[in-house]
C-alpha positions in Angstrom: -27.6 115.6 45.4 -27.6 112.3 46.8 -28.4 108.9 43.9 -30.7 108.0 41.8 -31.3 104.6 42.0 -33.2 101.9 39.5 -34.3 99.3 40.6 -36.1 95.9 40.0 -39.7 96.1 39.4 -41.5 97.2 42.5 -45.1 97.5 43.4 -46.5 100.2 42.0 -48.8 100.3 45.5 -45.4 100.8 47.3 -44.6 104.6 45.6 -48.5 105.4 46.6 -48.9 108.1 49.7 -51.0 107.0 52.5 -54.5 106.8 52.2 -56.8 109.9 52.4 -53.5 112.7 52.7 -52.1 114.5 49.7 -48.7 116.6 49.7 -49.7 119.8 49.1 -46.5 120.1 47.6 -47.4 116.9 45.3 -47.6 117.1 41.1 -47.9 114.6 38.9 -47.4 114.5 35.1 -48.3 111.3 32.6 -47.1 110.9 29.6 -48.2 108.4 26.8 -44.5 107.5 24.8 -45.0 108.3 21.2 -42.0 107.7 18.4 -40.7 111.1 18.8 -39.8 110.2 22.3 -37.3 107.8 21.4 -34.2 106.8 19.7 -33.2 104.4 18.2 -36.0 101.6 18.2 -38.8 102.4 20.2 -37.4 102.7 23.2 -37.7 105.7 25.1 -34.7 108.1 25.2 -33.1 109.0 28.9 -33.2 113.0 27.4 -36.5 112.9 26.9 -37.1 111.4 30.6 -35.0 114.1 32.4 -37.5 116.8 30.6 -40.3 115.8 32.1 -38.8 114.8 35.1 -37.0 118.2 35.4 -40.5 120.2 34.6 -42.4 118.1 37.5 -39.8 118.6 39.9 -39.6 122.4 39.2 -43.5 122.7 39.2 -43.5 120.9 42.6 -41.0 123.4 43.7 -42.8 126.3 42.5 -45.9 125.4 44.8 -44.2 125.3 48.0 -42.4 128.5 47.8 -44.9 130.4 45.6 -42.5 131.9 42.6 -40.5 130.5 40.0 -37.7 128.1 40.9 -34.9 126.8 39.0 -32.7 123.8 39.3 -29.3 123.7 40.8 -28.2 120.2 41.3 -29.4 117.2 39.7 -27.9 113.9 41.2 -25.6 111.2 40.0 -28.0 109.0 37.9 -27.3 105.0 38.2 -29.3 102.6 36.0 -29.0 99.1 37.3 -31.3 98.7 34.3 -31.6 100.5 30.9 -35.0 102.7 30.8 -34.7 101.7 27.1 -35.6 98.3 28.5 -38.5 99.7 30.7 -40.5 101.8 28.7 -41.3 101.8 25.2 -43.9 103.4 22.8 -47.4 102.6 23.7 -46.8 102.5 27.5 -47.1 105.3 30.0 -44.8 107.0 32.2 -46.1 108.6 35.6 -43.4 111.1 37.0 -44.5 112.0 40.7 -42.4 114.7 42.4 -43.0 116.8 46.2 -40.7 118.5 48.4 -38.7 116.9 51.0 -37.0 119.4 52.7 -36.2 123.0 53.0 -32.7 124.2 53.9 -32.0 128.6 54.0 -32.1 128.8 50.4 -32.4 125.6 49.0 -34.6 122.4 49.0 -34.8 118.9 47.6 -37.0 117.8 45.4 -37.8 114.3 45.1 -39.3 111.9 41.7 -40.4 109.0 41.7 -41.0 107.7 38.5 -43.3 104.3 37.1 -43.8 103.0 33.7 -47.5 101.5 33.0 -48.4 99.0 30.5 -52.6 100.0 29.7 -52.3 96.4 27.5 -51.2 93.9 30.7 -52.1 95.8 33.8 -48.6 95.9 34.8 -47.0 98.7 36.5 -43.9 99.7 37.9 -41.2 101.8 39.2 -38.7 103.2 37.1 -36.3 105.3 39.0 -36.2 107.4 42.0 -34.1 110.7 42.3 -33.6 113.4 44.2 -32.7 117.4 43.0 -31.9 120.4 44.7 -33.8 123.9 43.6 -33.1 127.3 44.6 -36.1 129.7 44.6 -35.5 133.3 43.1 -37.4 136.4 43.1 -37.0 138.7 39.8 -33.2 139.3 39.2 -30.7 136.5 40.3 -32.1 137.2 44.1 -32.2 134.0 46.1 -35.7 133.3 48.4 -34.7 132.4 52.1 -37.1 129.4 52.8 -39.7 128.4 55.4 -39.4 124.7 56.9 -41.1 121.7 55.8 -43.1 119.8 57.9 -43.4 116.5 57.5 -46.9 115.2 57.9 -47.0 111.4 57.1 -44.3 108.7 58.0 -42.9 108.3 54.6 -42.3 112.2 54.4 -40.8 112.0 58.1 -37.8 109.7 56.6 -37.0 111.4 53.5 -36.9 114.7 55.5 -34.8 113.0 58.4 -32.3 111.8 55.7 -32.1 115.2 53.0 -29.6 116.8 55.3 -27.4 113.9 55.2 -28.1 113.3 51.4 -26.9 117.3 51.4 -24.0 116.3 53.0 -22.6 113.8 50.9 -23.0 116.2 48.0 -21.3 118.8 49.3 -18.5 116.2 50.3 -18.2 114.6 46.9 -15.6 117.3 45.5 -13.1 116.9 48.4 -13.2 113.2 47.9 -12.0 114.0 44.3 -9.9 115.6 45.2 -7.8 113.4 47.8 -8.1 110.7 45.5 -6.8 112.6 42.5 -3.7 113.2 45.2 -3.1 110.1 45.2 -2.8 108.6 41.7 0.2 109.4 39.3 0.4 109.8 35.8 2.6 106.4 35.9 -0.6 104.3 38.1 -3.3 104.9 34.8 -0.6 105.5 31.8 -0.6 102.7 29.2 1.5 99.7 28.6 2.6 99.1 25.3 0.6 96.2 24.5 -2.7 98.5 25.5 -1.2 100.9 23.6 -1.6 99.2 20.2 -5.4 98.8 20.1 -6.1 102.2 21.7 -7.9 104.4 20.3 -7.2 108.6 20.2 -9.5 110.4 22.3 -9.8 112.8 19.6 -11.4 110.9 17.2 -14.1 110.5 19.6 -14.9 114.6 19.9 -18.2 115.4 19.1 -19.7 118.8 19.3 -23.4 120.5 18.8 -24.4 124.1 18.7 -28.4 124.5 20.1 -30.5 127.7 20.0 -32.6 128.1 22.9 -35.9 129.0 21.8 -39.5 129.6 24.1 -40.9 126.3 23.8 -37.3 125.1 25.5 -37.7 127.6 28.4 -40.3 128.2 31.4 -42.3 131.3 31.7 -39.7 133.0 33.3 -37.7 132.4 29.9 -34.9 130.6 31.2 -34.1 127.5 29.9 -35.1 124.3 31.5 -32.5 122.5 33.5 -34.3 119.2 31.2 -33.5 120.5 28.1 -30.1 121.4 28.9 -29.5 118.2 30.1 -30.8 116.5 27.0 -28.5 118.4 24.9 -26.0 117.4 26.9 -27.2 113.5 26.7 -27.7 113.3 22.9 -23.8 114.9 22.4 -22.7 112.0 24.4 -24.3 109.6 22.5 -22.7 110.7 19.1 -19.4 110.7 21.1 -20.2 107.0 22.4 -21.1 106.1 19.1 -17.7 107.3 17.4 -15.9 105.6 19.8 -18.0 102.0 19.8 -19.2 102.4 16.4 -22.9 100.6 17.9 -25.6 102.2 19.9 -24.7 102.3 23.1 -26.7 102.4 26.2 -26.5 105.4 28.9 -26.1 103.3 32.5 -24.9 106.4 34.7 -24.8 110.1 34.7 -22.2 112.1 37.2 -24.0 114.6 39.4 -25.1 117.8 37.0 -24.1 121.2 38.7 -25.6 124.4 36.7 -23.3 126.8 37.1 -25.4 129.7 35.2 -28.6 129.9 33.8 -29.2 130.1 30.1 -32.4 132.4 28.4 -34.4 132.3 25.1 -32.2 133.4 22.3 -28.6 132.1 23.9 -26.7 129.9 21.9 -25.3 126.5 23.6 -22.3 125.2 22.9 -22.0 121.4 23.8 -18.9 119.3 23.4 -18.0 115.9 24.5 -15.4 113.4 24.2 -14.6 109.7 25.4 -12.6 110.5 28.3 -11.5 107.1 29.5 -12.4 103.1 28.9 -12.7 100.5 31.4 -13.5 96.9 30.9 -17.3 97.2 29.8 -17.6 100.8 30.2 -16.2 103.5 29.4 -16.7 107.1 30.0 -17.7 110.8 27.9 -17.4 113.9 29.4 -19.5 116.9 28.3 -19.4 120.3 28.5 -21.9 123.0 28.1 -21.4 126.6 27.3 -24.0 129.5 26.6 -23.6 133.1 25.0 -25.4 135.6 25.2 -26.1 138.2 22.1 -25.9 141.6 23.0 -25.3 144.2 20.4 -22.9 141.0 19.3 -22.2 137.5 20.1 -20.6 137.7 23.8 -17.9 135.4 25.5 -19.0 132.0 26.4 -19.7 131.1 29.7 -19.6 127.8 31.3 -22.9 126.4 32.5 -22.8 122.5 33.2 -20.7 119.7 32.8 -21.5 116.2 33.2 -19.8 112.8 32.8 -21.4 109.5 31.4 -20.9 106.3 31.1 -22.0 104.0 28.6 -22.0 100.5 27.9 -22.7 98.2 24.6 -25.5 95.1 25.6 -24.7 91.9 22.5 -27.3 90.2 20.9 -26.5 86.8 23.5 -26.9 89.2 26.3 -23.4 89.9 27.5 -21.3 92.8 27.8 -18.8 94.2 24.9 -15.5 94.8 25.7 -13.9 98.0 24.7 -10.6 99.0 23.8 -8.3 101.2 26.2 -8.8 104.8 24.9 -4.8 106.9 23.7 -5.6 110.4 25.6 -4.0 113.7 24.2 -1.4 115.2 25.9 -2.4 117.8 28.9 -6.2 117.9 29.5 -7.0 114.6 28.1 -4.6 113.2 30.3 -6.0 114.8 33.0 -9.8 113.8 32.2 -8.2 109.9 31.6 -7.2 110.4 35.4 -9.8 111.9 36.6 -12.2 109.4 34.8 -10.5 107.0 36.4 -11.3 108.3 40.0 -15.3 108.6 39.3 -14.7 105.0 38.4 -13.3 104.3 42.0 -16.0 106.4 44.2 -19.2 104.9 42.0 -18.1 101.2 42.9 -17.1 102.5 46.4 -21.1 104.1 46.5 -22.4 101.5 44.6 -20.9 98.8 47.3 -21.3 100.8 50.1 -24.9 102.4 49.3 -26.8 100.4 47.1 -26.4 96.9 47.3 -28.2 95.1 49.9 -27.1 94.3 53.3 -26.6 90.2 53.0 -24.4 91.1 49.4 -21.2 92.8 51.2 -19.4 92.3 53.7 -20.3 94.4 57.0 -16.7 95.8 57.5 -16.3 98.1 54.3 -12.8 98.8 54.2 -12.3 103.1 55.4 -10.3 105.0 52.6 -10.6 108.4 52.1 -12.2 108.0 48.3 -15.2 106.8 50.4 -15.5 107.9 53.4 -18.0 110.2 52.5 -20.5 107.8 51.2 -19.7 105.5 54.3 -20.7 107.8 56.8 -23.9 108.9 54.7 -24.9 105.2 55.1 -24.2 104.8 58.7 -26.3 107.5 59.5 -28.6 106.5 56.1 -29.2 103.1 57.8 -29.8 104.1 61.8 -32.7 106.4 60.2 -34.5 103.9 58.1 -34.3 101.5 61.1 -35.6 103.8 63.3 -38.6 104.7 61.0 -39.4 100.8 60.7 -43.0 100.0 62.4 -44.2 96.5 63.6 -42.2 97.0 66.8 -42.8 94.3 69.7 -42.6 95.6 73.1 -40.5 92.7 74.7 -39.8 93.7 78.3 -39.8 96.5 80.5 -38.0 97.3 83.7 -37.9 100.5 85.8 -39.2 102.2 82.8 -36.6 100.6 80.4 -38.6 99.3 77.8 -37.0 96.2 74.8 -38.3 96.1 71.8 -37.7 93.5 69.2 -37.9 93.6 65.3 -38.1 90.3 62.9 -37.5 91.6 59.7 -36.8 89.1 56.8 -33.3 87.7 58.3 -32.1 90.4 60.9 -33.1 90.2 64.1 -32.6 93.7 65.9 -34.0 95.9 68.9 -34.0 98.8 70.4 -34.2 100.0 74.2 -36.1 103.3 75.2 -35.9 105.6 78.2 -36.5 109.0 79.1 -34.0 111.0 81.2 -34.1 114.2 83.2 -30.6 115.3 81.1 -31.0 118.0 78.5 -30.7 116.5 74.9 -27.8 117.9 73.8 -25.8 117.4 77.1 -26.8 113.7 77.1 -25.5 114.0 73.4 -21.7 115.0 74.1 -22.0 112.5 77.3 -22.8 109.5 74.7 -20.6 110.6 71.7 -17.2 110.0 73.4 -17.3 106.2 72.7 -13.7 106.4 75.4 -16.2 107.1 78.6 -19.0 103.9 77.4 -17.6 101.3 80.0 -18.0 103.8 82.4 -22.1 102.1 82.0 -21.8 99.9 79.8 -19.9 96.4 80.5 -19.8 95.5 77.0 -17.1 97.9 76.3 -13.9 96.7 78.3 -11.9 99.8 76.7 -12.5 102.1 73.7 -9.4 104.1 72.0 -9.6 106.4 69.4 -7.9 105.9 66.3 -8.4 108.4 63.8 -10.5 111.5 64.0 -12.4 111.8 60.2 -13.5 115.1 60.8 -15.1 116.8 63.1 -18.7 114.5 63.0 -16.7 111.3 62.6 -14.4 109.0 64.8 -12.9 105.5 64.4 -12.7 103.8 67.5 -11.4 100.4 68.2 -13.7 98.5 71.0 -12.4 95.8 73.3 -15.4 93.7 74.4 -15.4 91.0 77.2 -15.6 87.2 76.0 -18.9 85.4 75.8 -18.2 82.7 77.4 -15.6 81.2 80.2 -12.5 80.6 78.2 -13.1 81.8 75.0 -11.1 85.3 73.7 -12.4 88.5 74.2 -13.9 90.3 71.1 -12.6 93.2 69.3 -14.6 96.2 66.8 -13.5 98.6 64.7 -16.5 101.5 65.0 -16.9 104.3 62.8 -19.2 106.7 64.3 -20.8 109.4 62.8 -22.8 112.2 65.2 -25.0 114.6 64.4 -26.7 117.4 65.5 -30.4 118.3 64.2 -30.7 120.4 61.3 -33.9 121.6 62.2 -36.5 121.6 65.1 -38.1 117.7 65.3 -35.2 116.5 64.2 -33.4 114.1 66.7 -29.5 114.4 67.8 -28.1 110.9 66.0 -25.2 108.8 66.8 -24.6 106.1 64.3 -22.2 103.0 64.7 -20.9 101.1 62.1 -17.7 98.4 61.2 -15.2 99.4 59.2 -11.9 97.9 58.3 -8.8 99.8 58.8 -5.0 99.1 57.9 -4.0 100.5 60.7 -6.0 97.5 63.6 -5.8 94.3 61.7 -7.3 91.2 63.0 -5.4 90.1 66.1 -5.3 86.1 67.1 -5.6 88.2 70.5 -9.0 89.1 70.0 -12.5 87.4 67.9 -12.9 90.2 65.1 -16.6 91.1 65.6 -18.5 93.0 63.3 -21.6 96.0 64.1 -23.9 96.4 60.9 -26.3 99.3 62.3 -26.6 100.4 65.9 -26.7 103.8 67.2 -28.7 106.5 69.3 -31.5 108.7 68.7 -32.2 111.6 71.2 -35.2 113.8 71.0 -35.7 116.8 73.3 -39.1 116.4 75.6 -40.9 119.1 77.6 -38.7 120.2 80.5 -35.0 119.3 80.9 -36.0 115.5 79.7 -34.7 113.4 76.8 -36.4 110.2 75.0 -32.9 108.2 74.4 -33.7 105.6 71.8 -30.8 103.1 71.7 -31.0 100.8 68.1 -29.1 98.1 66.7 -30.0 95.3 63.8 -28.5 92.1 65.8 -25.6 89.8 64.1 -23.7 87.2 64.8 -21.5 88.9 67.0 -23.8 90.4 68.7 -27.4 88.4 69.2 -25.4 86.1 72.0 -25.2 89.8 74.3 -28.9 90.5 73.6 -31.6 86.6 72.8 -31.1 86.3 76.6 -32.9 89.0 77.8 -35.6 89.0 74.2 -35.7 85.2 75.3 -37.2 86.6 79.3 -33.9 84.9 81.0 -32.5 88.0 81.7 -32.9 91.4 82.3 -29.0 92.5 81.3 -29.6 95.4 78.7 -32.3 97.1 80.9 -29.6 97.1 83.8 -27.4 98.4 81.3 -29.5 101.6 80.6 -30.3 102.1 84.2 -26.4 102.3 84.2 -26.7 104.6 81.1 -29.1 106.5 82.8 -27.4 107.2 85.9 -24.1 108.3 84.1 -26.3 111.2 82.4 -27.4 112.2 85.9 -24.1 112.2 87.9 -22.2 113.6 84.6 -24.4 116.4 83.4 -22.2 119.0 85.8 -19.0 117.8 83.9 -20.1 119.5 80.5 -18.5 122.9 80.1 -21.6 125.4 79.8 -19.6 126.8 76.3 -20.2 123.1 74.9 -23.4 122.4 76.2 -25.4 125.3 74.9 
């Protein structure tokens, strides 16, 4: 599943659907916090919060495909902020959930969740997240899906953007994985001054055993993906208590996968342990297992796993440090490296997905660990931009149309046209960054430098100077392309900067930088294309385009009249076996 993200307080008019159109897929549960929804103080406890959020989002689920669903995936959880310090007893929490998107078997669900205060009038948004369910019939038979259709222009984006969300899911494991290949037991092993103040990973084990009973389970007497992952939650707290000897607050949760389902009368067996200990954080991974009694306890099966990561708030505010944690020999040396690698790819998401545009820099340095999340957010980005409103028509020119966008502090535009060139022809015909100055002057020569896969390139663009005199410019791309997923959706082709060992900043060339540019395509009646061409302006690149926004020039339109012509003369060249 892709994040789930907390944020500062929002408007609470913001997480509201348009006026006068309900999701039919839409439920909503509200919730007045009492004291036995907390812990400690009267703060409301993160278990309790994935309950209700689970049962929402499963009821939700169970209204668009018309039988009883149950939940697969639930996303990596980030808190930027504690709930503990957004909801309390008294107030009320409003958990909102509807269906994004189908896939064959699959679909995502998403929450939205707000905390009230009935005693100020305030209200606002507590988290956001997205989960995957799978629909079954009686037996363990999955339902193949119909489509979602998006109705309104807030479902449009978040069904535009679930496939890619999907795809940075299903990518997470092999990014794991090629990190883990790269780290030795000598890059996380402990000095000996580290060594003295560690403490054993072992004293830190905490287990539970749970019996599921109805009121834990749905009518189809499974158990609720919440209540499994509250278990889970509270066993991790007594581990992160053990091993900080204070309450500690939960700030992220690693993606839950449920491996098997669990019914009424199974006993759970959860087990957790302080895997690893960073400056202000450190880490406890848990384990659930169920069994099964059948004329005698059974063997256990696995059923979820998790990983956590806590942190300790002092009284003046700041941060506690922790001690390094001593791992046991074998496994706990391999969930000390392994923790170790989560910590790498959530600041690699963190800085590549969730903090703003003007708080990194635009060229994200390309490493394997995180090339995943980098090509989610180039295609991540080019959708939201397109799906922004407020558009001014700027110029048009032989049916070349400029629009211009002032949002905040970006600048950017986009040029439309519509082409007699199938859509996915004109799609292979724009992909190949290597044939672009072929129409376009801004590239002087394009060379491929590493193929990602087989939906992502890395191209390093030469690009004539500005001015008389001055050197020529020089970008490192990454593009992602894809394909739609389903009918309405658009072929994409998303450009962003990257930084790569391999093309360092030359005193040859002015190092420019893209933020967000790319193409849409959407198929029209006929042979014909809409080609939507996007890109949110910097400083590199406003001195190519405020000409022609500012009337003096009509140099982009030409461009796409170039563009245009290419399609025509080239749309022989595609092999049949490629185009179809």
């Amino acid at each position: 599943m892709g994040s789930l993200q907390t944020g500062r307080q929002e408007s609470y008019e913001e997480q509201r659907m348009e006026e006068g159109y309900r999701n039919p897929t839409q439920v909503q549960m509200s919730q007045l916090i009492l004291p036995c929804h907390t812990q400690h103080g009267e703060e409301l406890s993160v278990g309790q919060l994935l309950k209700w959020m689970d049962i929402t989002a499963c009821l939700s689920g169970e209204l668009r495909v018309k039988t009883f669903t149950v939940a697969l995936i639930w996303p990596l959880t980030s808190m930027t902020s504690p709930v503990s310090s957004c909801c309390s007893v008294g107030q009320i929490v409003n958990i909102r959930a509807k269906v994004n998107r189908a896939f064959n078997t699959s679909m995502e669900v998403g929450i939205v969740t707000s905390c009230e205060d009935v005693a100020s009038g305030r209200q606002w948004r507590v988290c956001k997240a997205f989960a995957t369910f799978v629909a079954k019939k009686t037996g363990c038979e999955k339902v193949q899906l119909k489509p979602v259709v998006p109705r309104t222009s807030e479902e449009q984006v978040e069904y535009s953007v679930a496939a890619e969300r999907r795809r940075m899911r299903l990518g997470h494991i092999e990014a794991m994985k090629d990190l883990l290949s790269t780290i030795s037991e000598q890059d996380v092993a402990l000095d000996t001054d580290e060594c003295q103040g560690a403490v054993p990973g072992s004293s830190t084990r905490a287990e539970s055993t749970e019996l599921v009973l109805p009121p834990h389970a749905n009518h189809q007497g499974y158990t609720f993906g919440g209540q499994i992952m509250a278990w889970m939650e509270g066993v991790a707290a007594i581990a992160a208590r053990r091993f900080c000897k204070a309450p500690a607050t939960l700030r992220t949760i690693e993606m839950f996968y449920f491996r098997g389902p669990s019914q009424v009368g199974d006993r759970i067996s959860l087990k957790a342990i302080v895997n690893n200990a960073f400056k202000n954080s450190f880490e406890v991974g848990v384990c659930a297992e169920a069994e099964t009694y059948v004329e005698g306890w059974e063997g256990k099966r696995h059923i979820n796993s998790a990983f956590m990561t806590f942190m300790v708030m002092e009284p003046d505010g700041q941060l506690r440090s922790f001690p390094r944690v001593q791992p046991d020999p074998g496994d706990g040396e391999r969930r000390f490296r392994e923790a170790s690698a989560r910590k790498k790819i959530r600041l690699d998401r963190k800085y590549i997905i969730s903090c703003k545009q003007t708080e990194r820099p635009l060229s994200v340095p390309f490493l394997p660990s995180n090339q995943v999340y980098l090509s989610y957010n180039n295609v991540y980005a080019l959708k939201m931009l397109a799906a922004k409103r407020r558009w001014v028509l700027s110029s048009t020119r032989n049916k070349v149309r400029l629009f211009t966008l002032e949002d905040h502090e970006f600048l950017s535009f986009k040029i439309e046209m519509s082409v007699s060139v199938r859509a996915r022809l004109a799609f292979r015909l724009l992909t190949d960054l290597r044939r672009r100055h072929e129409w376009d002057s801004h590239y002087r020569h394009c060379e491929l430098i590493q193929k990602v896969d087989e939906e992502d390139f890395i191209y390093h663009v030469i690009s004539p100077s500005i001015s008389k005199g001055s050197r020529m410019q020089d970008f490192v791309l990454l593009a992602s392309q894809r394909e739609p997923c389903d009918t309405g959706d658009p072929y994409v082709v998303a450009f962003r900067s990257v930084s790569l060992a391999a093309v360092p900043p030359s005193e040859e060339y002015v190092r420019g930088e893209v933020l967000c540019a790319g193409f849409a395509l959407w198929p029209e009646s006929g042979d014909r294309t809409r080609i939507t061409y996007y890109n949110q302006a910097t400083p590199g690149v406003l001195p190519y385009i405020t000409t022609d926004i500012a009337g003096l020039s009509a140099h982009f339109c030409c461009t796409f009249e170039a563009c245009n012509a290419f399609l025509e003369q080239n749309k022989e060249s595609v092999s049949p076996t490629r185009e179809q």
